[in-house]
PyMOL Python script that loads the backbone (N, CA, C, O; Angstrom):
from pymol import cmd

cmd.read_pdbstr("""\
ATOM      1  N   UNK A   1     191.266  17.068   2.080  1.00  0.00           N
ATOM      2  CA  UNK A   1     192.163  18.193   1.818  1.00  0.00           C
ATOM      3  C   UNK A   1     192.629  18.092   0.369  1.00  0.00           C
ATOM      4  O   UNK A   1     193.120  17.094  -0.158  1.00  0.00           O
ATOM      5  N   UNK A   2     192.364  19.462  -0.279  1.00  0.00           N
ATOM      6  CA  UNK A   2     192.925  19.200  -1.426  1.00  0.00           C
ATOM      7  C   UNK A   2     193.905  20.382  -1.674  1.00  0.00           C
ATOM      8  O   UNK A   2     194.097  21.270  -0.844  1.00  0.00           O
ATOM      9  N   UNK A   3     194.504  20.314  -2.885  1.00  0.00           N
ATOM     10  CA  UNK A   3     195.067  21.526  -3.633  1.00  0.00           C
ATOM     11  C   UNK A   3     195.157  21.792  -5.137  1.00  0.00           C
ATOM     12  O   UNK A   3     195.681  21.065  -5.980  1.00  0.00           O
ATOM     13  N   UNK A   4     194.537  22.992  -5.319  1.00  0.00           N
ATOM     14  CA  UNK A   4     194.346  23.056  -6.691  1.00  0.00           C
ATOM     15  C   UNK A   4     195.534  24.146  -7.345  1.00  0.00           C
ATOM     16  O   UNK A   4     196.092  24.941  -6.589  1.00  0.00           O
ATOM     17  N   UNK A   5     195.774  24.111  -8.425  1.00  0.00           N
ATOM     18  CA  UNK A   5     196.589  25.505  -9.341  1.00  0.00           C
ATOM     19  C   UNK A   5     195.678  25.933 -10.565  1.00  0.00           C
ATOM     20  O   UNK A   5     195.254  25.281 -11.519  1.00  0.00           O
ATOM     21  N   UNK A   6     195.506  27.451 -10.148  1.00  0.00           N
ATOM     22  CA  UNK A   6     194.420  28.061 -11.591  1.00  0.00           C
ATOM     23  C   UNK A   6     195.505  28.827 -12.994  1.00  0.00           C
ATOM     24  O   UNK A   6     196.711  29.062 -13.066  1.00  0.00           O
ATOM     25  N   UNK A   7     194.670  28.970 -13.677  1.00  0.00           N
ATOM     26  CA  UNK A   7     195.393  30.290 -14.715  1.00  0.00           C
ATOM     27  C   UNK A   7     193.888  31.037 -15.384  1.00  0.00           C
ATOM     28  O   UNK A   7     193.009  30.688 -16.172  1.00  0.00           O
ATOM     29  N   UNK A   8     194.118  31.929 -14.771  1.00  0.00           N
ATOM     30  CA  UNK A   8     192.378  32.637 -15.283  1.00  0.00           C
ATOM     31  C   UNK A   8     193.020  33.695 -16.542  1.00  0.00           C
ATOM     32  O   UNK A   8     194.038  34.377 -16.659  1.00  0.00           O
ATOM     33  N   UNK A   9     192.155  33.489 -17.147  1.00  0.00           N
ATOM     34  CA  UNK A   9     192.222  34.342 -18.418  1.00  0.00           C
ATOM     35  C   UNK A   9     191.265  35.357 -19.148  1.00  0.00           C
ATOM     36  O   UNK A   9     190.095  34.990 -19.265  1.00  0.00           O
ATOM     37  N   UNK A  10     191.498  36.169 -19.481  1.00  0.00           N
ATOM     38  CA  UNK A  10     190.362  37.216 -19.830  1.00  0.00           C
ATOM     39  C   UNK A  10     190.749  38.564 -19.534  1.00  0.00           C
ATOM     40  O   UNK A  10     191.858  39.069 -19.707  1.00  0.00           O
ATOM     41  N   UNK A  11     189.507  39.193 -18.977  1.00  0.00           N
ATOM     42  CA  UNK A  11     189.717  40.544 -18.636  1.00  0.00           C
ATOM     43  C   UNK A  11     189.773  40.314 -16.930  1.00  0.00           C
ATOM     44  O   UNK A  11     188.792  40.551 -16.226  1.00  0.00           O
ATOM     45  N   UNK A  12     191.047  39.826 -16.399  1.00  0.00           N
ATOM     46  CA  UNK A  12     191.062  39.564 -15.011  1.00  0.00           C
ATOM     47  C   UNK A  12     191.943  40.663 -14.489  1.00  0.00           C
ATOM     48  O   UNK A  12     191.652  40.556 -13.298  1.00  0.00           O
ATOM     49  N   UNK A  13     192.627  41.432 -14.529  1.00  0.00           N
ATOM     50  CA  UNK A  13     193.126  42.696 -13.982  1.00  0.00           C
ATOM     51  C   UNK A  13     193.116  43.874 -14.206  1.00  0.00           C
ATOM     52  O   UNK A  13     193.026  44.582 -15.208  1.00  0.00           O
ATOM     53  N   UNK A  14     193.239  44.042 -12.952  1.00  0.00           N
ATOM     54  CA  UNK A  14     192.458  45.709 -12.900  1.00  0.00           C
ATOM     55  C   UNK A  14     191.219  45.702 -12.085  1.00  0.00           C
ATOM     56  O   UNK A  14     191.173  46.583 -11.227  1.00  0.00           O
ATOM     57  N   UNK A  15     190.356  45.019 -12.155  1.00  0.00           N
ATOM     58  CA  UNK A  15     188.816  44.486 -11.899  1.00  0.00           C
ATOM     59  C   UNK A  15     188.994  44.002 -10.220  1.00  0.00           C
ATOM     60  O   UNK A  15     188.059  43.398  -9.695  1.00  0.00           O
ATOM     61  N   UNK A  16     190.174  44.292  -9.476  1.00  0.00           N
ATOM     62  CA  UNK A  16     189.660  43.401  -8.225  1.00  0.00           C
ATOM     63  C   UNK A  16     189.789  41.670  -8.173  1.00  0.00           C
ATOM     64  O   UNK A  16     189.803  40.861  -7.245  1.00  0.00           O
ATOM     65  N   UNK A  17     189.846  41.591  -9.181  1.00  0.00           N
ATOM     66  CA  UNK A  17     189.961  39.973  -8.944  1.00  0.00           C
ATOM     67  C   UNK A  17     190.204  39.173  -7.666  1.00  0.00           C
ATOM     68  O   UNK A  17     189.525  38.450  -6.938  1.00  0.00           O
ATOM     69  N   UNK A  18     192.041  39.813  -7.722  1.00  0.00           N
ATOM     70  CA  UNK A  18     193.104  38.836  -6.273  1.00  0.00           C
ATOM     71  C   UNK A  18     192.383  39.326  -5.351  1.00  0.00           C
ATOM     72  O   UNK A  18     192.422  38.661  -4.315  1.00  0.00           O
ATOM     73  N   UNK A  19     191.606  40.418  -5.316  1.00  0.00           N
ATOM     74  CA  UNK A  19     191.327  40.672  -3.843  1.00  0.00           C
ATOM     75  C   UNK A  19     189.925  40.441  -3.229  1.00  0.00           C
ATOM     76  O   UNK A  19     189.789  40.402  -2.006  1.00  0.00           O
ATOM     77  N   UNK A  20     188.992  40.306  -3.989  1.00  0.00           N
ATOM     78  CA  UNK A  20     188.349  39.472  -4.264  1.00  0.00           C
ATOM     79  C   UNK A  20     187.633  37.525  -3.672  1.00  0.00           C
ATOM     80  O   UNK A  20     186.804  36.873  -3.037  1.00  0.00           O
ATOM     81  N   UNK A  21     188.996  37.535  -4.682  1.00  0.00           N
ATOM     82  CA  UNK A  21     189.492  35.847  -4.437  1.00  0.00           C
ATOM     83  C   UNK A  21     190.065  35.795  -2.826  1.00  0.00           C
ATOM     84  O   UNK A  21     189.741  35.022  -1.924  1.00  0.00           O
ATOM     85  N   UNK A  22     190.676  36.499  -2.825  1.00  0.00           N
ATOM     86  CA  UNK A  22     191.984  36.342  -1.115  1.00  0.00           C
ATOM     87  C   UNK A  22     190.538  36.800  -0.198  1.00  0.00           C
ATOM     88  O   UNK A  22     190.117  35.853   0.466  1.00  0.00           O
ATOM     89  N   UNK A  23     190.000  37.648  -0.106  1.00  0.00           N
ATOM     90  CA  UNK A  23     188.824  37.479   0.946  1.00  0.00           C
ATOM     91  C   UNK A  23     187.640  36.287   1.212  1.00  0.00           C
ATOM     92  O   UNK A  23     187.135  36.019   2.302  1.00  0.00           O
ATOM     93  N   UNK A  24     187.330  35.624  -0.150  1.00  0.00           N
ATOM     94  CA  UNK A  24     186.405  34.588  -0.503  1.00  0.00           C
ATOM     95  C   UNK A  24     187.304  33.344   0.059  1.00  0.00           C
ATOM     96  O   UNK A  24     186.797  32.388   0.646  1.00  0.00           O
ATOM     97  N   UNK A  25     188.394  33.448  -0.138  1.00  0.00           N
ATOM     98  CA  UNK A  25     189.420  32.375   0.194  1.00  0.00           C
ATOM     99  C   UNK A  25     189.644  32.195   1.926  1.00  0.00           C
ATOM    100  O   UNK A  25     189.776  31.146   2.557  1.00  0.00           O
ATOM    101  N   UNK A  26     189.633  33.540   2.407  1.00  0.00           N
ATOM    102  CA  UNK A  26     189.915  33.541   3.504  1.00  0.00           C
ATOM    103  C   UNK A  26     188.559  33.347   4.344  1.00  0.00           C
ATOM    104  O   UNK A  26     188.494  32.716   5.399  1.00  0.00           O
ATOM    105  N   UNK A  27     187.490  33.989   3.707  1.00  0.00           N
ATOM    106  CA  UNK A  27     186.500  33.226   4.726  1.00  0.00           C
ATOM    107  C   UNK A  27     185.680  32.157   4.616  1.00  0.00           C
ATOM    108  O   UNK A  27     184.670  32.004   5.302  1.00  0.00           O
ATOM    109  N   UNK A  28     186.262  31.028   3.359  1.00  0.00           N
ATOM    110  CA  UNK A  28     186.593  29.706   3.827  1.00  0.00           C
ATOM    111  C   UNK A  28     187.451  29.270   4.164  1.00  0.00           C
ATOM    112  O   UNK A  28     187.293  28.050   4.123  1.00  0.00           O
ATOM    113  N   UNK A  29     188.921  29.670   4.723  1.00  0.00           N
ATOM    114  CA  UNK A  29     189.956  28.969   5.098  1.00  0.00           C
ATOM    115  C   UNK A  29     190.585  28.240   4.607  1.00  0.00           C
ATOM    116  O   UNK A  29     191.088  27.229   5.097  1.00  0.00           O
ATOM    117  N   UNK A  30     190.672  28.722   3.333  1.00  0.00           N
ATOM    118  CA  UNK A  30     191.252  28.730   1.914  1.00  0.00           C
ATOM    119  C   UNK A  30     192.981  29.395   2.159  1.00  0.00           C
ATOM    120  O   UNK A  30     193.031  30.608   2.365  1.00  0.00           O
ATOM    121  N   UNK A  31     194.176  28.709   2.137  1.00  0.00           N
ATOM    122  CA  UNK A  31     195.378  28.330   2.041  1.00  0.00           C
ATOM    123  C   UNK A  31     196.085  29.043   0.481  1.00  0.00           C
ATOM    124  O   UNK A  31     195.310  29.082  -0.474  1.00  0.00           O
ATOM    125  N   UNK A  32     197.491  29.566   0.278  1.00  0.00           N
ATOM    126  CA  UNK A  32     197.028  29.737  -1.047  1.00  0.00           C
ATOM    127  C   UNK A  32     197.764  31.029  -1.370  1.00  0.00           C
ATOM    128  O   UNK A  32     198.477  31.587  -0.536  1.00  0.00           O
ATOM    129  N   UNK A  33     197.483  31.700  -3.171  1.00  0.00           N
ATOM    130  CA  UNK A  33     197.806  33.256  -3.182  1.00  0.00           C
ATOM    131  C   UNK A  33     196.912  32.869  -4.813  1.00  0.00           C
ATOM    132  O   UNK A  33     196.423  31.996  -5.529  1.00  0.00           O
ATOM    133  N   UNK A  34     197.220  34.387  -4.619  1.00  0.00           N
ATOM    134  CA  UNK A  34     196.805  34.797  -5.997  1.00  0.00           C
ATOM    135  C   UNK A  34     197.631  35.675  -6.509  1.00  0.00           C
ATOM    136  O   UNK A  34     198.169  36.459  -5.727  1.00  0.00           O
ATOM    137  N   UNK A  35     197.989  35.770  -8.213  1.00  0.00           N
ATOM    138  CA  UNK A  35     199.056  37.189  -8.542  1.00  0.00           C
ATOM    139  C   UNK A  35     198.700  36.922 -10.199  1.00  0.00           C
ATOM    140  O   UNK A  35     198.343  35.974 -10.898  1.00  0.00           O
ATOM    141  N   UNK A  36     198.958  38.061 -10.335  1.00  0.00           N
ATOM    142  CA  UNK A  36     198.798  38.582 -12.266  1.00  0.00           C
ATOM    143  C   UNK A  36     200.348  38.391 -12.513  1.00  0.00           C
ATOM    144  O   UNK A  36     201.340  38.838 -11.937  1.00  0.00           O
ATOM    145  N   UNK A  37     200.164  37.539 -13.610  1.00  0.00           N
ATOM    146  CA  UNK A  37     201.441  37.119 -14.605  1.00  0.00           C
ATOM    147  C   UNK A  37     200.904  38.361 -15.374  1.00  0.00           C
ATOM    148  O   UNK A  37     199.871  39.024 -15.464  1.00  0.00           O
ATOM    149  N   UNK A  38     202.459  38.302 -15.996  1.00  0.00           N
ATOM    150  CA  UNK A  38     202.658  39.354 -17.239  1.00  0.00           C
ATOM    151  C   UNK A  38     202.164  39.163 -18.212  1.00  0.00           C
ATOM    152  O   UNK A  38     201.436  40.124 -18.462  1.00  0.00           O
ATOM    153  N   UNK A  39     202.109  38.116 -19.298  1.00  0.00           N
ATOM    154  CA  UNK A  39     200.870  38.117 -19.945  1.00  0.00           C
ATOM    155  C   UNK A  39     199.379  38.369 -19.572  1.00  0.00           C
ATOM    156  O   UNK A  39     198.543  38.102 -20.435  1.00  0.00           O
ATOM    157  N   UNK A  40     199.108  38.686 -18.790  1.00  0.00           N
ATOM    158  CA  UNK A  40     197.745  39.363 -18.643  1.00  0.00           C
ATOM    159  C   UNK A  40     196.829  38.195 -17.622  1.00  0.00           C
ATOM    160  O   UNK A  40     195.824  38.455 -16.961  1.00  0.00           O
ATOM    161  N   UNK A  41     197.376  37.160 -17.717  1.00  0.00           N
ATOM    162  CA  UNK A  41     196.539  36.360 -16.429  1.00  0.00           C
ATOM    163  C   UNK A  41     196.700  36.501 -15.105  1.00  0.00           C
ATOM    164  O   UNK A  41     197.420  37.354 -14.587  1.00  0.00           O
ATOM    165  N   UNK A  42     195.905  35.507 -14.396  1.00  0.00           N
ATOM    166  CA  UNK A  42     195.571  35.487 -12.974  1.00  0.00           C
ATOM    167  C   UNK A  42     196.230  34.289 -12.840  1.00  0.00           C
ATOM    168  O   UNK A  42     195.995  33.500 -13.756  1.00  0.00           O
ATOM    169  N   UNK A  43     197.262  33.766 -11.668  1.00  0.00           N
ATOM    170  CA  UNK A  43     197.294  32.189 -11.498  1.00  0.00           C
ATOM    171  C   UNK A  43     197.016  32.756  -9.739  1.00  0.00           C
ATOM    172  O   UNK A  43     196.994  33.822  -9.124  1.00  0.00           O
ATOM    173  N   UNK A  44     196.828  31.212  -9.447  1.00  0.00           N
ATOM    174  CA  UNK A  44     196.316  31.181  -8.581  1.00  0.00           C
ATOM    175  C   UNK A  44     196.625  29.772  -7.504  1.00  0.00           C
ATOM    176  O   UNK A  44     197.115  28.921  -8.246  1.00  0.00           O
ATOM    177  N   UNK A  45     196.563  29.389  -6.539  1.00  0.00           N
ATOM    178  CA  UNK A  45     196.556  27.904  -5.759  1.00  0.00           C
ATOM    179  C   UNK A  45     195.864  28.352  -4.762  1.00  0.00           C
ATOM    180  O   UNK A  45     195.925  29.410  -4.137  1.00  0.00           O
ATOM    181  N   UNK A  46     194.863  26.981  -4.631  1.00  0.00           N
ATOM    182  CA  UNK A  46     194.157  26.805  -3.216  1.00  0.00           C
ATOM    183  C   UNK A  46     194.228  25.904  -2.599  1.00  0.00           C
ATOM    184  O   UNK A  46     193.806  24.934  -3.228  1.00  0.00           O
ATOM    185  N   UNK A  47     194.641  25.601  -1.383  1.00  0.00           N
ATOM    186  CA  UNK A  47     194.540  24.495  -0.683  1.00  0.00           C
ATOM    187  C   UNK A  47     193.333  24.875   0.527  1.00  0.00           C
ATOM    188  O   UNK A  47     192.939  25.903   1.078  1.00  0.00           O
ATOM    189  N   UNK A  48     193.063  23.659   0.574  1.00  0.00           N
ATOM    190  CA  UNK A  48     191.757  23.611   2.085  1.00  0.00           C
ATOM    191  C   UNK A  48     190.413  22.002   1.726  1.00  0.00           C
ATOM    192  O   UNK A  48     190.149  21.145   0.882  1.00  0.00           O
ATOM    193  N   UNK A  49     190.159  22.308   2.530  1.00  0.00           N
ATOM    194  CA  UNK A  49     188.404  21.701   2.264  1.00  0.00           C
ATOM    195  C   UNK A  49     188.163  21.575   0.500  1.00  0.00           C
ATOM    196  O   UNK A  49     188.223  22.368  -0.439  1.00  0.00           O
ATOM    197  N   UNK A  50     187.918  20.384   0.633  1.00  0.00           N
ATOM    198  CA  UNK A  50     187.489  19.758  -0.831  1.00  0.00           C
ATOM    199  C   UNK A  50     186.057  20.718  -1.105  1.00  0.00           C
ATOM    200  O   UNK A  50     186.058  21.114  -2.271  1.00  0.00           O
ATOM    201  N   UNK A  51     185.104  21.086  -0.495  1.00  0.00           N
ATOM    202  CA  UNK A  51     184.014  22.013  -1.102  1.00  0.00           C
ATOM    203  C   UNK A  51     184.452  22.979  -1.051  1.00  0.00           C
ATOM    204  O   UNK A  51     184.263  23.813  -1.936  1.00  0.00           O
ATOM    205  N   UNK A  52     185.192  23.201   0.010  1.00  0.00           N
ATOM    206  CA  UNK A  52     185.899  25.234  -0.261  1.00  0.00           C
ATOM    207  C   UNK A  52     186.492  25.290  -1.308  1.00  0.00           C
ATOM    208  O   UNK A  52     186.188  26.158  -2.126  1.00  0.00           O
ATOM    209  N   UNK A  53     187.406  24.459  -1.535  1.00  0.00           N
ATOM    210  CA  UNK A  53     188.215  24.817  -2.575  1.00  0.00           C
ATOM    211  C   UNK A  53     187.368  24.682  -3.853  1.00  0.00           C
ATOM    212  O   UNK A  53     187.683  25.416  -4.790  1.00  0.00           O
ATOM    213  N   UNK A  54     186.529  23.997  -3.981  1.00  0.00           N
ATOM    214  CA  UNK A  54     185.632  23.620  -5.547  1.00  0.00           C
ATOM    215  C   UNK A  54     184.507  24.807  -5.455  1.00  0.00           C
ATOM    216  O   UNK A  54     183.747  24.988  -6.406  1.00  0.00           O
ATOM    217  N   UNK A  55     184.429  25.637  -4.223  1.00  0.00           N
ATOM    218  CA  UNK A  55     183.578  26.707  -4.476  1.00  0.00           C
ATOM    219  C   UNK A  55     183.967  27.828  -4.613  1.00  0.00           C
ATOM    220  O   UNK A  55     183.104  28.684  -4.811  1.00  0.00           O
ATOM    221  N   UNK A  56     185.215  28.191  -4.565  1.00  0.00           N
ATOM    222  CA  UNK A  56     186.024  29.448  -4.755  1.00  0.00           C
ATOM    223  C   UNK A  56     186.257  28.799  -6.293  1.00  0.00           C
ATOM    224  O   UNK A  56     185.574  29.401  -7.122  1.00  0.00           O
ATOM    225  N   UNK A  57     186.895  27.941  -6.741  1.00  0.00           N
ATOM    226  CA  UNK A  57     187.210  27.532  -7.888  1.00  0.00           C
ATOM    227  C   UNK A  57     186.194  27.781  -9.296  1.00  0.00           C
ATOM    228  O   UNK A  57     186.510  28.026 -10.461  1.00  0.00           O
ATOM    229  N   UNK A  58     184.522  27.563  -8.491  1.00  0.00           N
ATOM    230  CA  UNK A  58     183.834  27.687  -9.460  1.00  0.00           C
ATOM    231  C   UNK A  58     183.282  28.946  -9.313  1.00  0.00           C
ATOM    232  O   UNK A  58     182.304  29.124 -10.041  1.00  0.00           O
ATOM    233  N   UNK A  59     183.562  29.791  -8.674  1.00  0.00           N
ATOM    234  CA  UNK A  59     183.120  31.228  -8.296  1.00  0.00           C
ATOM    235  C   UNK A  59     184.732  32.065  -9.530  1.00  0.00           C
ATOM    236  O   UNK A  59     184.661  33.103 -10.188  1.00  0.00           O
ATOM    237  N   UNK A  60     185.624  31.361  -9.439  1.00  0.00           N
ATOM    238  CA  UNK A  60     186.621  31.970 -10.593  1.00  0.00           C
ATOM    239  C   UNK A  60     186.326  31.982 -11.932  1.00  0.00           C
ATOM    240  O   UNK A  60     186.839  32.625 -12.847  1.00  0.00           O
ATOM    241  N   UNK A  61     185.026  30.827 -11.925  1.00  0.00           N
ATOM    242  CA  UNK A  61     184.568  30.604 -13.607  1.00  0.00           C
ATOM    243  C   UNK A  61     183.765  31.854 -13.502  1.00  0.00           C
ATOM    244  O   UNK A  61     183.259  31.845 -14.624  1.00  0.00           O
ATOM    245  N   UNK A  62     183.305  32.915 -12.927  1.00  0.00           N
ATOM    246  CA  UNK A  62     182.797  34.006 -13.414  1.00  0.00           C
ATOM    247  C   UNK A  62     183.745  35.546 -13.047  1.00  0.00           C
ATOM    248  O   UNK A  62     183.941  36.575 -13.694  1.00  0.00           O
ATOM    249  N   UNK A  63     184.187  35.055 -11.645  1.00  0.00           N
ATOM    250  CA  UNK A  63     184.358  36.266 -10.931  1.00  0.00           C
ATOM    251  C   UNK A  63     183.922  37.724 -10.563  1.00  0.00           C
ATOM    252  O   UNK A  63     182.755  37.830 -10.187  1.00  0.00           O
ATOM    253  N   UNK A  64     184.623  38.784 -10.608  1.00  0.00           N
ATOM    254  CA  UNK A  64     184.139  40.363 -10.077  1.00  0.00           C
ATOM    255  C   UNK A  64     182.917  39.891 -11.205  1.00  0.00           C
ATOM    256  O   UNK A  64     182.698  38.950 -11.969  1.00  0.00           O
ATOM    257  N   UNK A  65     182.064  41.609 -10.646  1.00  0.00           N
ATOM    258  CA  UNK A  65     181.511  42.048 -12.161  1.00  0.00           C
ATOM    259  C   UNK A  65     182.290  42.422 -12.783  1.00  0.00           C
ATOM    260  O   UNK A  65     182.224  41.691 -13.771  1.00  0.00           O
ATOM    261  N   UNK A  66     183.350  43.359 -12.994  1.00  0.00           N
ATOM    262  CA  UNK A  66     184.136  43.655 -13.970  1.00  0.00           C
ATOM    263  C   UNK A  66     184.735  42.673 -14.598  1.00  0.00           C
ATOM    264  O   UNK A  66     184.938  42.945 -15.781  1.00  0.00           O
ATOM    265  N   UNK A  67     185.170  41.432 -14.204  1.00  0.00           N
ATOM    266  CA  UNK A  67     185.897  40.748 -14.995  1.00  0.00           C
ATOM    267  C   UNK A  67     185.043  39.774 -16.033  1.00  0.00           C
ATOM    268  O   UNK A  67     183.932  39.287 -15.826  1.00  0.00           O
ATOM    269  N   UNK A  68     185.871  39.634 -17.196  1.00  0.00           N
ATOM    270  CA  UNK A  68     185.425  38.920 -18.306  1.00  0.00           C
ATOM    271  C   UNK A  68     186.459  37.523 -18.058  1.00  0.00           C
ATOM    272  O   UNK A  68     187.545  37.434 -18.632  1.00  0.00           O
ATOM    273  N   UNK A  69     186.014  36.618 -17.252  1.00  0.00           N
ATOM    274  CA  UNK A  69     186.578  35.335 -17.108  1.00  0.00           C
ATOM    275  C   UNK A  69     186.409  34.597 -18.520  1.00  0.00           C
ATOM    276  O   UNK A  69     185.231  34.301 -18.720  1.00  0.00           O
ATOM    277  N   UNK A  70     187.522  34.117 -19.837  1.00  0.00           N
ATOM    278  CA  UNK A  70     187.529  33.550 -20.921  1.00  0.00           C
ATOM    279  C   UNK A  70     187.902  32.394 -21.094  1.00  0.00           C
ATOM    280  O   UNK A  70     187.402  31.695 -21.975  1.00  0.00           O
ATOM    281  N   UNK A  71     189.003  31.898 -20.160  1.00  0.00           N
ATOM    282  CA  UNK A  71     189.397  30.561 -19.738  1.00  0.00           C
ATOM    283  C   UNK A  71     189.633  30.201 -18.309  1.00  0.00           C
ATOM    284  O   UNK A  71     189.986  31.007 -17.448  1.00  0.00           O
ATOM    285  N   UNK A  72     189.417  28.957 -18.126  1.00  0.00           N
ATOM    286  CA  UNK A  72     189.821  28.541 -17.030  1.00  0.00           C
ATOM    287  C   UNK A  72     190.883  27.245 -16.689  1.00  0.00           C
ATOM    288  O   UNK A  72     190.351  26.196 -16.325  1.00  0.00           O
ATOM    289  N   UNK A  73     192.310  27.292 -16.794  1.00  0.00           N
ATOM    290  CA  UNK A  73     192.930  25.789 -16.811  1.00  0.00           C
ATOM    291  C   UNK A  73     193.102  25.454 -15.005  1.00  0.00           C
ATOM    292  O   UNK A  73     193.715  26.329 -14.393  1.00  0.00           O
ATOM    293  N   UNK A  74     192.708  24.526 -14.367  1.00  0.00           N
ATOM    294  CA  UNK A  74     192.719  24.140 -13.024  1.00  0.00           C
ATOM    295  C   UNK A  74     193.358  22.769 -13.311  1.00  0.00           C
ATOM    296  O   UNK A  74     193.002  22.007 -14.210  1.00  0.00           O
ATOM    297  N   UNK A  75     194.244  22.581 -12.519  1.00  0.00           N
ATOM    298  CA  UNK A  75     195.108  21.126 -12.249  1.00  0.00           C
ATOM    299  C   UNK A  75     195.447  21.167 -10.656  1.00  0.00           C
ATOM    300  O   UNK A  75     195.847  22.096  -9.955  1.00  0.00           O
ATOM    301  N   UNK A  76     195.127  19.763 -10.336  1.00  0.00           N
ATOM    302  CA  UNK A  76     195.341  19.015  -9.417  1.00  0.00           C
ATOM    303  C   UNK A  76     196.978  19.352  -9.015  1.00  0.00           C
ATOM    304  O   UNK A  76     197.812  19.520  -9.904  1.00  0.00           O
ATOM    305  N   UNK A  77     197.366  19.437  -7.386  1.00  0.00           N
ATOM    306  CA  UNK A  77     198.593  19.329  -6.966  1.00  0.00           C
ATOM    307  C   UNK A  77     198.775  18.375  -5.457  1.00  0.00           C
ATOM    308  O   UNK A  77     197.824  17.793  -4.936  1.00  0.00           O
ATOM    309  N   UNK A  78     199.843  18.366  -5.042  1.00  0.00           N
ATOM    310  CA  UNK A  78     199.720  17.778  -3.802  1.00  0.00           C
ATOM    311  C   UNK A  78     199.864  18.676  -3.062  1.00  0.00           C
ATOM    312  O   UNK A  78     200.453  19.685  -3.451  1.00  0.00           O
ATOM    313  N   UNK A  79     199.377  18.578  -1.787  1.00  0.00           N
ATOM    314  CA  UNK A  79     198.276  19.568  -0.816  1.00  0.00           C
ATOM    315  C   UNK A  79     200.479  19.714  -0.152  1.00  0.00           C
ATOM    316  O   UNK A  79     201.321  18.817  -0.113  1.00  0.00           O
ATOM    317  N   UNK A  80     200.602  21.149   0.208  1.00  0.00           N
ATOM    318  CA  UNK A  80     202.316  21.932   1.312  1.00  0.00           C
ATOM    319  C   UNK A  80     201.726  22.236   2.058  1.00  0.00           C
ATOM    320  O   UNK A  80     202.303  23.227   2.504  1.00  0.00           O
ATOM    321  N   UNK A  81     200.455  22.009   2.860  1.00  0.00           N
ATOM    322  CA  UNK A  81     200.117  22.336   4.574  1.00  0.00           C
ATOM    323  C   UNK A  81     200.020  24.361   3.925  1.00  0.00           C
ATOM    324  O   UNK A  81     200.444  24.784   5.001  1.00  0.00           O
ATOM    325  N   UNK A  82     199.861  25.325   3.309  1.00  0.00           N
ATOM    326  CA  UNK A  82     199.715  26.018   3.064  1.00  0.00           C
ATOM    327  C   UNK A  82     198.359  26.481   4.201  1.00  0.00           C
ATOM    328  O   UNK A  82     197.393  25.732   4.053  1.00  0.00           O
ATOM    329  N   UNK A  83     198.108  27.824   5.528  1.00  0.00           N
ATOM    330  CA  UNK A  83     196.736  28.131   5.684  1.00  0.00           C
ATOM    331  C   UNK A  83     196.542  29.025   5.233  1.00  0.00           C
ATOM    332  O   UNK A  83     195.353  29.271   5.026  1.00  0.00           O
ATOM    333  N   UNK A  84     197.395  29.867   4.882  1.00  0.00           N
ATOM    334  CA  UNK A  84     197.203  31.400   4.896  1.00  0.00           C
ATOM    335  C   UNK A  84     196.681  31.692   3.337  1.00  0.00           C
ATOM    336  O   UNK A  84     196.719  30.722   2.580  1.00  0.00           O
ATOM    337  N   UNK A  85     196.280  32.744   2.895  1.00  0.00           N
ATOM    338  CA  UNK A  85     195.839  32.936   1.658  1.00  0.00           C
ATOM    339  C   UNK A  85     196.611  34.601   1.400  1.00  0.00           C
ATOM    340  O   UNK A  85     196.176  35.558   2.042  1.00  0.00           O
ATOM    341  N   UNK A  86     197.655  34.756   0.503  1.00  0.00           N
ATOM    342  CA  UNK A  86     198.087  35.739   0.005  1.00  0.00           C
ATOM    343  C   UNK A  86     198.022  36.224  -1.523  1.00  0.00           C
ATOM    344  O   UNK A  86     197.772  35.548  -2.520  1.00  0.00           O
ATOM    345  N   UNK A  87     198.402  37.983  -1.389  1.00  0.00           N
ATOM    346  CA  UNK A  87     198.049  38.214  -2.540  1.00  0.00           C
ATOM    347  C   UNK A  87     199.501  38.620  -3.022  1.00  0.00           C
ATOM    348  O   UNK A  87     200.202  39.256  -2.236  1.00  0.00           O
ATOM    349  N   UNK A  88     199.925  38.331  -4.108  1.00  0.00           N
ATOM    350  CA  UNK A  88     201.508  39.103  -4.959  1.00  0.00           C
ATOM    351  C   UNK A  88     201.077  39.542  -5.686  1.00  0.00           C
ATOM    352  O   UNK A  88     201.742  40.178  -6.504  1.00  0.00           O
TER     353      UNK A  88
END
""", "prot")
cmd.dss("prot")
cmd.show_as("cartoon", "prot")
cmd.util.cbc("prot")
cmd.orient("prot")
C-alpha cells in the first residue's frame, strides 16, 4: 500500500484531466482526489496498490489528448486508509 501526492503542470485544465484521472483511479481502486489549483495546476493524491498507483502516476506523465503535461513533481506520503477517489 502506498500513497503518493502529484502537482501536474502544463496545459492540464480544461482538457478533462480530473475526470479522466478519477475514472482510471477508480477502476483500479485507486483512493484519493484530484482538483486544479489556481495557478493553473493539477494536484493530486493516490493511495492503493503499489502498481495501481505507479500506473495511474505514469499515465499523468502524459495524460488526456488535450493535455500538454510539462512537469511532473510526485512525493511520497504516508498511506490515511483513503478508498474512495474524488474530484474538487
Amino acid at each position: 500500500m502506498k500513497r503518493v501526492r502529484l502537482y501536474i503542470s502544463g496545459h492540464v485544465q480544461g482538457v478533462f484531466f480530473r475526470a479522466e484521472c478519477a475514472r482510471r483511479a477508480r477502476d483500479r481502486r485507486i483512493g484519493g482526489f484530484a482538483r486544479n489549483l489556481a495557478d493553473g495546476r493539477v494536484e493530486a493524491a493516490f493511495e492503493g496498490e503499489d502498481t495501481a498507483v505507479d500506473a495511474l502516476v505514469d499515465w499523468c506523465r502524459e495524460g488526456t489528448s488535450g493535455a500538454d503535461v510539462e512537469r511532473l513533481e510526485v512525493m511520497g506520503e504516508d498511506p490515511v486508509g483513503e478508498t474512495e477517489f474524488r474530484v474538487r
